[in-house]
C-alpha positions as a Markdown table, in Angstrom:
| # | Residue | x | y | z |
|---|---|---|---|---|
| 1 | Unk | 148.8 | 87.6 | 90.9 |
| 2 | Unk | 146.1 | 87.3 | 93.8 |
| 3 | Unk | 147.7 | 89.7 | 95.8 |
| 4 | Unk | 147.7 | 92.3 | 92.5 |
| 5 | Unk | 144.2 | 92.0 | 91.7 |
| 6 | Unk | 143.2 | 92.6 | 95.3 |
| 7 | Unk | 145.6 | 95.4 | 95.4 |
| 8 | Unk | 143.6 | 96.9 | 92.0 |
| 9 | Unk | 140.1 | 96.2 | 93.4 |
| 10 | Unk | 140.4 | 97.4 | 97.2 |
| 11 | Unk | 140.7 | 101.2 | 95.5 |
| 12 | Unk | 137.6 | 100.6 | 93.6 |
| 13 | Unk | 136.1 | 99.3 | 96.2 |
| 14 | Unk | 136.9 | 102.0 | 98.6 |
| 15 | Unk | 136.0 | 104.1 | 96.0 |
| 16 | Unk | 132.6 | 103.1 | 95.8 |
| 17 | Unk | 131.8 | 103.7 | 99.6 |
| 18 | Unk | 132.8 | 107.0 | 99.0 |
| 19 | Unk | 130.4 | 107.9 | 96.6 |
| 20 | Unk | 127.5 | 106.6 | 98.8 |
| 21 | Unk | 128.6 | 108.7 | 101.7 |
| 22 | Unk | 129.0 | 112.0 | 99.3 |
| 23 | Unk | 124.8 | 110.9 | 98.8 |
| 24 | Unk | 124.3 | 110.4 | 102.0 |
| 25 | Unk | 125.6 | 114.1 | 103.1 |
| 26 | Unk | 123.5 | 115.9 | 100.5 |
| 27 | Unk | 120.9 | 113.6 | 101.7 |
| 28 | Unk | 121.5 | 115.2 | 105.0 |
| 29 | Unk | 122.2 | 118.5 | 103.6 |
| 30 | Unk | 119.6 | 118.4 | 102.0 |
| 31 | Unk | 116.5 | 117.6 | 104.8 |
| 32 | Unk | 116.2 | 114.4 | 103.2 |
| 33 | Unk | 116.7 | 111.6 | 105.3 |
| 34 | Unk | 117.8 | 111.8 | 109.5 |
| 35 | Unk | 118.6 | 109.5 | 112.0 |
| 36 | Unk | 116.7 | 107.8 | 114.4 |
| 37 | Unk | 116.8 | 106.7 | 118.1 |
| 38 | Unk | 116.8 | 102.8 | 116.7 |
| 39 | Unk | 120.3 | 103.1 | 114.6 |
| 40 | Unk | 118.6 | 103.8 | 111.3 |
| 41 | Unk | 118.0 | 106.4 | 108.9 |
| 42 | Unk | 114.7 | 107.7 | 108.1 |
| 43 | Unk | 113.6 | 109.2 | 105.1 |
| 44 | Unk | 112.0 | 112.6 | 106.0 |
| 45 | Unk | 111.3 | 113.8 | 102.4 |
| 46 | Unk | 110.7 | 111.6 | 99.3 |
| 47 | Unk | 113.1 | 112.4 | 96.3 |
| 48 | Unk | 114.9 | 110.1 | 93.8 |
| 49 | Unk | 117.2 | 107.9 | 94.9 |
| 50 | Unk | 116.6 | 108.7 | 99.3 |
| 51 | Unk | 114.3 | 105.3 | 99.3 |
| 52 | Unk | 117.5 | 103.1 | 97.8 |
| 53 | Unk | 120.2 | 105.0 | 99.7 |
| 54 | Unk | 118.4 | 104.5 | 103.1 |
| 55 | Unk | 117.5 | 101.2 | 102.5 |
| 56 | Unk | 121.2 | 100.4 | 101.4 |
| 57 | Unk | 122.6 | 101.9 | 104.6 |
| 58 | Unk | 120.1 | 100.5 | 106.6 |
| 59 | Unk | 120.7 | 97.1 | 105.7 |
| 60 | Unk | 124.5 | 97.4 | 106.0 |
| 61 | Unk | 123.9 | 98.8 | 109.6 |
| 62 | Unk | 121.7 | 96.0 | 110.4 |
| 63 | Unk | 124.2 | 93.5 | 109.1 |
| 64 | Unk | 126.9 | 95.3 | 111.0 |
| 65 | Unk | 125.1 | 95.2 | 114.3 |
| 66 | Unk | 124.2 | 92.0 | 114.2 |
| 67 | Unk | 127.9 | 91.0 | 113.8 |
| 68 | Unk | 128.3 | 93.3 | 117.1 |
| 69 | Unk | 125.2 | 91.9 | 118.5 |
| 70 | Unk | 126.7 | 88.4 | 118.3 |
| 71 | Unk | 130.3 | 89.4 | 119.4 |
| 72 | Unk | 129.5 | 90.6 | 122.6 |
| 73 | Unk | 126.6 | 88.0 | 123.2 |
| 74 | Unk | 124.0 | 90.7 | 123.2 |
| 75 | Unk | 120.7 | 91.6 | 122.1 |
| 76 | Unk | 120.2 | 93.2 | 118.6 |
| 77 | Unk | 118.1 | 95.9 | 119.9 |
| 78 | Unk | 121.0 | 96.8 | 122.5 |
| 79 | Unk | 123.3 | 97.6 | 119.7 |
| 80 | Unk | 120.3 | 99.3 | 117.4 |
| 81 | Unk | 119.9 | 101.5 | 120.5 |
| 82 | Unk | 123.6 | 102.0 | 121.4 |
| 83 | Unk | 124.0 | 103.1 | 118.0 |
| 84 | Unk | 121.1 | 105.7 | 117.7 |
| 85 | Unk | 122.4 | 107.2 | 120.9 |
| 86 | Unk | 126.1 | 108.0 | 119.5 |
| 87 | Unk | 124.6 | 108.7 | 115.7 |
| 88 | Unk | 122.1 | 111.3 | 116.9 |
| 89 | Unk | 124.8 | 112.6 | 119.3 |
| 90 | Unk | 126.8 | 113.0 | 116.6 |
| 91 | Unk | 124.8 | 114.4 | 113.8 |
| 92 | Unk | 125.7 | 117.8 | 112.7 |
| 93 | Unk | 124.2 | 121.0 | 113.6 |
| 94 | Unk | 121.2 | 121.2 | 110.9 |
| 95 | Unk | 120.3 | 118.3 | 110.3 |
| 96 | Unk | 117.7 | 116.3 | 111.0 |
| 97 | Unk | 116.9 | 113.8 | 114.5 |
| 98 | Unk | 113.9 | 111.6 | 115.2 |
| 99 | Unk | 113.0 | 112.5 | 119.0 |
| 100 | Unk | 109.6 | 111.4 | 120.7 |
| 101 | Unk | 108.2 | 110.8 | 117.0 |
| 102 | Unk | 109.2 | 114.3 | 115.6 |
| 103 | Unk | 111.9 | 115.4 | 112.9 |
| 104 | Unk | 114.0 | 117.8 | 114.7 |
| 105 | Unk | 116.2 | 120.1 | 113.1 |
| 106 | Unk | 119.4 | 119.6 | 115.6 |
């Protein structure tokens, strides 16, 4: 019966990541938020809902960093700045980096 419930929930749950990465790509698409050299988003235009998004992702970052951070018996900054390295090296063509202070369309 466990087993069943888990089975019925892990869709919904799934489901529900999802829909905050659909957000988080018109965020993007939109020249809304970007990402930063520290592992985080940043908001680059106010609009309803970008302050709740980014602070959700944010804070799921964080907590997954400092799970990393802990692992490998290193320093939370090293991850932050580990991970703003790869996520700016992978951002898409068009939208938006923090570099030296400035939004930079990429």
């Amino acid at each position: 019966m466990k087993l069943l419930k888990t089975l019925f929930i892990l869709p919904l749950i799934l489901l529900a990541f999802s829909a905050a990465a659909i957000e988080l790509d018109q965020a993007k698409d939109q020249g809304l938020v970007g990402e930063q050299t520290d592992g985080y988003l940043g908001i680059i235009k106010e609009a309803q809902g970008v302050q709740e998004l980014v602070q959700e992702i944010n804070a799921k970052r964080k907590s997954k960093y400092e799970q990393l951070a802990r692992q490998n018996n290193i320093k939370l900054e090293q991850v932050e700045a580990l991970a703003g390295k790869k996520a700016i090296e992978k951002t898409q063509a068009g939208h938006y980096v923090l570099l030296s202070g400035s939004w930079v369309k990429k």
